[in-house]
SERO-4910 file (N, C-alpha, C, O; in steps of 0.05 Angstrom, whole numbers):
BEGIN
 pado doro    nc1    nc2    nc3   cac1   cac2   cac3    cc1    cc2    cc3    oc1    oc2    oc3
  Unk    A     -5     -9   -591     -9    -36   -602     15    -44   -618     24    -26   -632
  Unk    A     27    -67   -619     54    -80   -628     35    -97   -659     10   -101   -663
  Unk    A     48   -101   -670     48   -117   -693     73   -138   -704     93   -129   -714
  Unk    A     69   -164   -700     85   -197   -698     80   -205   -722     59   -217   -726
  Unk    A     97   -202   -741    104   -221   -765    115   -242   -761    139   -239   -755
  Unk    A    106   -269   -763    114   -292   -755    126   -310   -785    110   -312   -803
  Unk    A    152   -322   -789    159   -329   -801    160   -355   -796    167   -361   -773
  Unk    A    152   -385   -824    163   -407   -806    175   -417   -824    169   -415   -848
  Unk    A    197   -432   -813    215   -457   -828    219   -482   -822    227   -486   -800
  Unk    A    215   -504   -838    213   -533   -830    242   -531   -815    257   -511   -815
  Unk    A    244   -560   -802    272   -569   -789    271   -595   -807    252   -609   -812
  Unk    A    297   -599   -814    296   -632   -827    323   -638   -813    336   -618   -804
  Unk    A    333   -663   -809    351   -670   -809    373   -678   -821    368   -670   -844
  Unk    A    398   -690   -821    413   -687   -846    406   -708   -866    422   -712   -885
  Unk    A    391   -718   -866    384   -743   -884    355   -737   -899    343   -750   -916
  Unk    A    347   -706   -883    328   -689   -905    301   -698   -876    297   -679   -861
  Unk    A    291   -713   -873    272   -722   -852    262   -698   -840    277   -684   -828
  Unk    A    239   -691   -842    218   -665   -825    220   -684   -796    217   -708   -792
  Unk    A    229   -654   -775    231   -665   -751    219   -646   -738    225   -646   -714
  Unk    A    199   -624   -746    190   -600   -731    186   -570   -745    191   -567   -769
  Unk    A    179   -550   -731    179   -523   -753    183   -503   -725    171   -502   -704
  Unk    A    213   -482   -738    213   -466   -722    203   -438   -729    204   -431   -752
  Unk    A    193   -422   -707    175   -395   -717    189   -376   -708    196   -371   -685
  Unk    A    195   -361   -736    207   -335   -720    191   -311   -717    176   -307   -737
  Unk    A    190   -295   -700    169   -270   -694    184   -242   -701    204   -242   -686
  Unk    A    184   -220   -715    191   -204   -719    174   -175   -712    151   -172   -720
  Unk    A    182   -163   -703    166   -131   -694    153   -119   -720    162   -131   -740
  Unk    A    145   -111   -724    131    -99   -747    114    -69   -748    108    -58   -769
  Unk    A    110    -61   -723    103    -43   -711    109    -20   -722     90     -5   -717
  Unk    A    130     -5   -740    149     11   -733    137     15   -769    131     36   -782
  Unk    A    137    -14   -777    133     -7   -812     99     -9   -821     92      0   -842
  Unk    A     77    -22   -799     54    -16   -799     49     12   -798     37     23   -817
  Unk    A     56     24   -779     45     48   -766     54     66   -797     40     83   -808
  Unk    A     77     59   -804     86     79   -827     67     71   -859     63     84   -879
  Unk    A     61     47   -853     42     42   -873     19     61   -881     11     72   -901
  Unk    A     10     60   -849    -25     76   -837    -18     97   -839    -37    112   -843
  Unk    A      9    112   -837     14    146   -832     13    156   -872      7    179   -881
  Unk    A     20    129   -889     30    141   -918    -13    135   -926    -26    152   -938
  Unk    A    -25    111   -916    -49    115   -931    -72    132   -922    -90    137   -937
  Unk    A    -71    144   -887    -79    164   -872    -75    193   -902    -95    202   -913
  Unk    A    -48    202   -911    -44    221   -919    -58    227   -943    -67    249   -950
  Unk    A    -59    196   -962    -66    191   -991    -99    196   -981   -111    209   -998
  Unk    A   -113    189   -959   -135    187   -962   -159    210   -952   -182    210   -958
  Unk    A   -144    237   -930   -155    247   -913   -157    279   -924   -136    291   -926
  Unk    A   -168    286   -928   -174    318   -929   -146    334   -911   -148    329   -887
  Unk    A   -129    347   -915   -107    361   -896   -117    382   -876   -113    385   -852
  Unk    A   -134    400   -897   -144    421   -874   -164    412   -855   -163    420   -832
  Unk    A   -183    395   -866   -215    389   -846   -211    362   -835   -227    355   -817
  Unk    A   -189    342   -844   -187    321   -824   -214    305   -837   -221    288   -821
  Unk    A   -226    305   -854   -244    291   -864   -236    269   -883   -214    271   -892
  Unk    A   -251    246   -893   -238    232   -920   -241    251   -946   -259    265   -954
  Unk    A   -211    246   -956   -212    263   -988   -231    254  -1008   -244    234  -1001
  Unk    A   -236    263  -1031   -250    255  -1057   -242    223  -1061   -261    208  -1060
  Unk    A   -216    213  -1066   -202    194  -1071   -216    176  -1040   -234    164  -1052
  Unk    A   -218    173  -1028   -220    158  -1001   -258    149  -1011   -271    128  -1017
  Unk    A   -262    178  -1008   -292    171  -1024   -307    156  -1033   -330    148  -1027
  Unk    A   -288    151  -1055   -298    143  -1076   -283    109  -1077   -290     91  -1092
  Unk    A   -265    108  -1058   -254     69  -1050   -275     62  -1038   -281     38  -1042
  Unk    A   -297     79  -1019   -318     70   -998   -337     69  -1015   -355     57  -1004
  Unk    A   -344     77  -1037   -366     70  -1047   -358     47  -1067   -375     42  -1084
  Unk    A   -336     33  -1066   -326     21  -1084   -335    -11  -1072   -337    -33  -1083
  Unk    A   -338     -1  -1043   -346    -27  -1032   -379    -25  -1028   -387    -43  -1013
  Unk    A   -397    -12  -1036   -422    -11  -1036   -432    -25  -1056   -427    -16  -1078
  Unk    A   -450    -54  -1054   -462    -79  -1071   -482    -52  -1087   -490    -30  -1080
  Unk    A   -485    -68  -1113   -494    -58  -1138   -530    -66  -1123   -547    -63  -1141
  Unk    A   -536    -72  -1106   -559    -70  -1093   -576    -56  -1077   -600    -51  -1076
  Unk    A   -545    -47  -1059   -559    -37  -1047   -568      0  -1045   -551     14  -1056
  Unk    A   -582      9  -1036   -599     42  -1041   -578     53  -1014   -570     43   -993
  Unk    A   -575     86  -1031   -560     94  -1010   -581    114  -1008   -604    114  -1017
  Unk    A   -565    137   -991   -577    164   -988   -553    186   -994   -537    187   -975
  Unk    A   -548    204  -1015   -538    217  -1018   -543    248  -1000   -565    254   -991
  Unk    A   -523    263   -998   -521    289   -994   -507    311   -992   -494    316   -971
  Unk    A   -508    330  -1018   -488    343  -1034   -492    369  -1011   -514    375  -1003
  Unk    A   -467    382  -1002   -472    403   -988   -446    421   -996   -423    414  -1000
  Unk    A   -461    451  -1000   -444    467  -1017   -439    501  -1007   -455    515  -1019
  Unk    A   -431    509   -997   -423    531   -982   -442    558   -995   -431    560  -1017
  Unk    A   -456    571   -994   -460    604  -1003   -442    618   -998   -429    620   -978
  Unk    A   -441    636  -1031   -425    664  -1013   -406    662  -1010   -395    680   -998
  Unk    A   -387    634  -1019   -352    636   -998   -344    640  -1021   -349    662  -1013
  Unk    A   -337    641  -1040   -315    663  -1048   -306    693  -1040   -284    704  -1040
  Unk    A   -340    704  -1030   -343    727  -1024   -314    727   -995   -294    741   -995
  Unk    A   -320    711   -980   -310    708   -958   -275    713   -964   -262    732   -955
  Unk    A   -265    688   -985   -246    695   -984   -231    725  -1006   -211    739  -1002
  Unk    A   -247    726  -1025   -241    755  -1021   -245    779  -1006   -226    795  -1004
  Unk    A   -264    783   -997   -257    797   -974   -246    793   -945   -244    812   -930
  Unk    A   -241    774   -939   -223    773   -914   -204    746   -919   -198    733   -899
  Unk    A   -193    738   -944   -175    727   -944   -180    697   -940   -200    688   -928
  Unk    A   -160    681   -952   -164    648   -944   -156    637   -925   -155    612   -921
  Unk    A   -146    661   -907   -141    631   -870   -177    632   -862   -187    613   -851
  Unk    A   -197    659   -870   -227    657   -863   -235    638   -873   -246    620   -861
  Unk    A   -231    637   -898   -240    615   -910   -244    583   -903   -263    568   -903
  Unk    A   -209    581   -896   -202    557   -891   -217    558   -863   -227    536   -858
  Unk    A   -220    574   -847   -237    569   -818   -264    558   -826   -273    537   -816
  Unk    A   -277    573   -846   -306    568   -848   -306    534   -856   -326    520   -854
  Unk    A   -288    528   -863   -287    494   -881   -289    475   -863   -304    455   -861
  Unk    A   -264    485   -845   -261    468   -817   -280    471   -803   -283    450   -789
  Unk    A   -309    498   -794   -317    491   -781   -347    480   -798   -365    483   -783
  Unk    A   -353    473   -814   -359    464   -840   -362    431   -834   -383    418   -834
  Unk    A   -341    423   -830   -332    389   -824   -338    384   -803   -355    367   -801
  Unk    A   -326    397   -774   -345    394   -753   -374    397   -750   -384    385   -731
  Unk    A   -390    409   -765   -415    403   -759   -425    382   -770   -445    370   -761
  Unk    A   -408    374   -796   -416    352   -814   -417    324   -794   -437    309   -794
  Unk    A   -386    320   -774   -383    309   -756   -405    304   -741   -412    280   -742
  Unk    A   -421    323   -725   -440    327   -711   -462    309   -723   -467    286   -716
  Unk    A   -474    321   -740   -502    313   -750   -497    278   -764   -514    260   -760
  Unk    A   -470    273   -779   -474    246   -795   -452    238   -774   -432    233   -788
  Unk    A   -448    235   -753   -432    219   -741   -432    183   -740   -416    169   -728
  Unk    A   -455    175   -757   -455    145   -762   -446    145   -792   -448    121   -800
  Unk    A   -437    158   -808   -453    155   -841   -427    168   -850   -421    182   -831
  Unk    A   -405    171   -874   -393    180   -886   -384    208   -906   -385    214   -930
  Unk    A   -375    219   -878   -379    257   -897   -350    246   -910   -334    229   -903
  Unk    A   -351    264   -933   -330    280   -945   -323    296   -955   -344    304   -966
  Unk    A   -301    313   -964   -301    336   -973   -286    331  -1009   -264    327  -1018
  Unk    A   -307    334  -1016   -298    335  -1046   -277    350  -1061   -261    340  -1076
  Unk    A   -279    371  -1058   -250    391  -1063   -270    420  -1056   -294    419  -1051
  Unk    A   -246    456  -1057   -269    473  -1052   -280    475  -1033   -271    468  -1011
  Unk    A   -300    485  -1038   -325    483  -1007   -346    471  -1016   -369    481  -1016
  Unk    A   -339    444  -1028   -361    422  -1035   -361    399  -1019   -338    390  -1018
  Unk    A   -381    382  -1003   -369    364   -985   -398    354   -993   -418    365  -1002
  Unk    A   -391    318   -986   -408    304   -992   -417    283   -967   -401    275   -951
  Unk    A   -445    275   -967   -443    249   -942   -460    231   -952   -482    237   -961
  Unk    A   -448    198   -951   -470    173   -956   -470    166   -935   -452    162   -919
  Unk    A   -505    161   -933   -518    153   -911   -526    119   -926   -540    113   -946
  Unk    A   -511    103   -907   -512     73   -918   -541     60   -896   -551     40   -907
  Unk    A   -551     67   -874   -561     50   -857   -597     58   -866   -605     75   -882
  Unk    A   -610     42   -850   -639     49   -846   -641     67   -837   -629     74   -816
  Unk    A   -665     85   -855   -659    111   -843   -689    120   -861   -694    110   -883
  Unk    A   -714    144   -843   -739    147   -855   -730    165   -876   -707    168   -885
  Unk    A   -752    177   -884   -751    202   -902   -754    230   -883   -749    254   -887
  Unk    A   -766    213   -857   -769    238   -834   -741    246   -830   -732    268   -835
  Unk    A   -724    220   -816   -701    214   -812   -680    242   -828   -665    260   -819
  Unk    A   -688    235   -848   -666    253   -872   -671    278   -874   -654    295   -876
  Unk    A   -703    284   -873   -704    307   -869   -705    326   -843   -714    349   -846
  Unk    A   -696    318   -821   -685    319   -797   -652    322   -804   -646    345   -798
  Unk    A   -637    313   -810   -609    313   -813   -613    340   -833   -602    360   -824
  Unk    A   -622    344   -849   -614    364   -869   -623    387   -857   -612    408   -863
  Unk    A   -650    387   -835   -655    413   -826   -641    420   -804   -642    445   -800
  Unk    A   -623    403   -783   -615    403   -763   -586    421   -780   -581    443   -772
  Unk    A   -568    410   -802   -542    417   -812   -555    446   -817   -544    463   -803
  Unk    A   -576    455   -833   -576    477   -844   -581    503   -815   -578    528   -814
  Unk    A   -591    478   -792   -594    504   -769   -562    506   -759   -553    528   -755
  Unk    A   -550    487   -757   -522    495   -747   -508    510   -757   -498    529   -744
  Unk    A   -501    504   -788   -495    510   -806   -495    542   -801   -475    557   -798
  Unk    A   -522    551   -799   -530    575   -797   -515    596   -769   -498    613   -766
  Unk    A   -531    581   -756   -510    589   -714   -488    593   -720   -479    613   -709
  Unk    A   -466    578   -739   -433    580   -731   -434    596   -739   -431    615   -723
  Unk    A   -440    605   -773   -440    632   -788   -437    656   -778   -418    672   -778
  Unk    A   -465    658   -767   -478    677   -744   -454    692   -727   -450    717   -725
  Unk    A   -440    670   -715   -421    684   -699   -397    698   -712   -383    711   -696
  Unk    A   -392    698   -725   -367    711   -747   -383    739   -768   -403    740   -782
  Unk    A   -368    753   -762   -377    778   -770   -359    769   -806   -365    779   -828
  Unk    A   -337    750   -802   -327    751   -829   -350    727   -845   -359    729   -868
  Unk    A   -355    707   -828   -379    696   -848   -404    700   -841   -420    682   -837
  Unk    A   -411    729   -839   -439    729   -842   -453    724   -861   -475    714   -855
  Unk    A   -450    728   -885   -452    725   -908   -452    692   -922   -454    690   -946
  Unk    A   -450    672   -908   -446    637   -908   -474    632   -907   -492    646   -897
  Unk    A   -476    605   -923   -498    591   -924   -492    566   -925   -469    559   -929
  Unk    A   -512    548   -923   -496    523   -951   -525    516   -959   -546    520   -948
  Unk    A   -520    502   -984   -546    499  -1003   -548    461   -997   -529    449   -988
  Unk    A   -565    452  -1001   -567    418   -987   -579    405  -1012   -603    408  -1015
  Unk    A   -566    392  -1031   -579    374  -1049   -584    336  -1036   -565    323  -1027
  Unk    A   -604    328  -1037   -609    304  -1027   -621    291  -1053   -637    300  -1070
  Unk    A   -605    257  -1053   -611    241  -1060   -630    218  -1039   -628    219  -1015
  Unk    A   -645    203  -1050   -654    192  -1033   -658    162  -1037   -667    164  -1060
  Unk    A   -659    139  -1033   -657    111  -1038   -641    107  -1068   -651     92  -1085
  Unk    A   -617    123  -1073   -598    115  -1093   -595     91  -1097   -589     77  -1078
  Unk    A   -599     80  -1122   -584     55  -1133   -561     53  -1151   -556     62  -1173
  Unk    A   -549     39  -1132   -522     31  -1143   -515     10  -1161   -497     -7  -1159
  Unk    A   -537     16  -1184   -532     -8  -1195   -509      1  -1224   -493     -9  -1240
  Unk    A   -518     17  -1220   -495     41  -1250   -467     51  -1229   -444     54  -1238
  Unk    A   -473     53  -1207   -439     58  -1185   -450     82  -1181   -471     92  -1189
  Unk    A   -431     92  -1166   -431    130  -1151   -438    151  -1173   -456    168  -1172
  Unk    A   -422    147  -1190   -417    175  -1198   -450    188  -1212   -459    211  -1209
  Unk    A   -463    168  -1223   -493    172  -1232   -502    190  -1216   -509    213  -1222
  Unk    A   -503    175  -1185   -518    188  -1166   -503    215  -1160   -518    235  -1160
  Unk    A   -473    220  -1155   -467    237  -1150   -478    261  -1165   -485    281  -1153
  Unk    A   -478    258  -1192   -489    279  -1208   -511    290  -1204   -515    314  -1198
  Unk    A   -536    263  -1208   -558    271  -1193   -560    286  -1167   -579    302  -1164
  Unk    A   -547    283  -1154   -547    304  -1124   -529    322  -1128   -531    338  -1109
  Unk    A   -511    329  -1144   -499    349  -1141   -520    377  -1167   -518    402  -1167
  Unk    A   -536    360  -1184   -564    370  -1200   -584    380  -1174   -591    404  -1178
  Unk    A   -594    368  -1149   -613    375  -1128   -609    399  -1120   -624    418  -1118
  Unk    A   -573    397  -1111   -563    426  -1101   -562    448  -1112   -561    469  -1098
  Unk    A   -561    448  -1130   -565    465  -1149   -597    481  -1154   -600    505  -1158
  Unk    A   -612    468  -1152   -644    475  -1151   -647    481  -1121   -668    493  -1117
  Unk    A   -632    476  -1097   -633    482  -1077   -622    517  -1072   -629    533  -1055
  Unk    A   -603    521  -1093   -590    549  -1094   -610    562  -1113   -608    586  -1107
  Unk    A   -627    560  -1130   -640    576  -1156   -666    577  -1129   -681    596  -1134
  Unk    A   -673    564  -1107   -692    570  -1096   -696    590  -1067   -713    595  -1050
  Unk    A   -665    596  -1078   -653    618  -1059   -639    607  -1040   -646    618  -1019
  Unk    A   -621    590  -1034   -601    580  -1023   -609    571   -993   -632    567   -984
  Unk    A   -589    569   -984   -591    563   -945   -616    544   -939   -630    545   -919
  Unk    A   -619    523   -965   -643    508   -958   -633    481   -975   -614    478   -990
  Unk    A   -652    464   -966   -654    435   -990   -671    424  -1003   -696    424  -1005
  Unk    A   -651    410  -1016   -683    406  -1040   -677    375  -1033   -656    369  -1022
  Unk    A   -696    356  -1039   -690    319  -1045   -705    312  -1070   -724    324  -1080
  Unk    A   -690    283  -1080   -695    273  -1101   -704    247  -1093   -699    240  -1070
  Unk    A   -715    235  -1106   -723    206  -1100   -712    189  -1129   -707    196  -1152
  Unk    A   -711    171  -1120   -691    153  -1142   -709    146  -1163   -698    145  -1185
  Unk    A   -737    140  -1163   -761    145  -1188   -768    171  -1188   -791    168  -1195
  Unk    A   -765    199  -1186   -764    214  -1199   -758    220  -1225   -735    214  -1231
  Unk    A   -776    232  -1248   -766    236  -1270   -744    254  -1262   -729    262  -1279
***
């Protein structure tokens, strides 16, 4: 795809008189693409190819103080263990394949990887409570399968904190807390499971 910056300048005559407007077209292609390659870098996760913390948190910047999201804090088991005992390229594998499943399951809805082996996804659309709890049981079975196959992450889980009809009327970070609080009660209940919150919950 090309990109045409079009410039225009009146024509007057020598007595000053507008007699027309000429347009000049310039390529632009060359300094777009380098635009998209410098805000691609500022905004994307390096290892998992996902949006970073920073990217995150611009997308929720465009979410109306109205409307209810669906949060979902998802948090690795066990991986430190991983990378001390077999080192951080295991590690970094389990992350990447971590994001691909994330891929999989929220492929309409906004994962990201917060920093660590913390990754987050807002689910902006209509969506049940069946709905959600289908997405969280489907990640925690995959989740599980990739594990499975790696004798270095057998030992992997991830713990699932859910928010549920969030209001944005205080912005993200409220809610983030709150769901990153679910996950947490999702790990004290022995991990590799989820817990959800509802937005009138005490």
């Amino acid at each position: 795809m090309s990109f045409l910056k079009m410039i225009s300048h009146d024509i007057n005559d020598i007595f000053g008189n507008y007699q027309g407007v000429i347009h000049v077209f310039e390529d632009v292609t060359d300094e777009k693409e380098l635009e998209y390659h410098i805000w691609k870098l500022a905004n994307t996760d390096a290892l998992t190819g996902l949006a970073n913390r920073q990217a995150f948190y611009e997308y929720a910047k465009r979410i109306t103080a109205n409307e209810r999201i669906h949060l979902f804090y998802v948090d690795l088991d066990n991986f430190k263990q991983v990378n001390d005992n077999f080192g951080h390229k295991a590690g970094d594998e389990a992350l990447k394949a971590t994001a691909m499943i994330l891929r999989q399951v929220f492929g309409k809805d906004f994962p990201a990887r917060l920093g660590g082996d913390e990754f987050i996804v807002c689910v902006r659309r209509e969506v049940t409570l069946r709905d959600i709890e289908d997405m969280a049981q489907r990640l925690l079975h995959l989740m599980k399968e990739q594990f499975a196959a790696s004798e270095m992450w057998s030992g992997l889980s991830c713990s699932v904190g859910i928010s549920v009809n969030g209001s944005m009327r205080n912005g993200i970070e409220p809610l983030i807390k709150i769901t990153d609080k679910v996950m947490y009660d999702a790990k004290k209940q022995g991990k590799s499971c989820y817990c959800i919150r509802h937005d009138n919950d005490e």
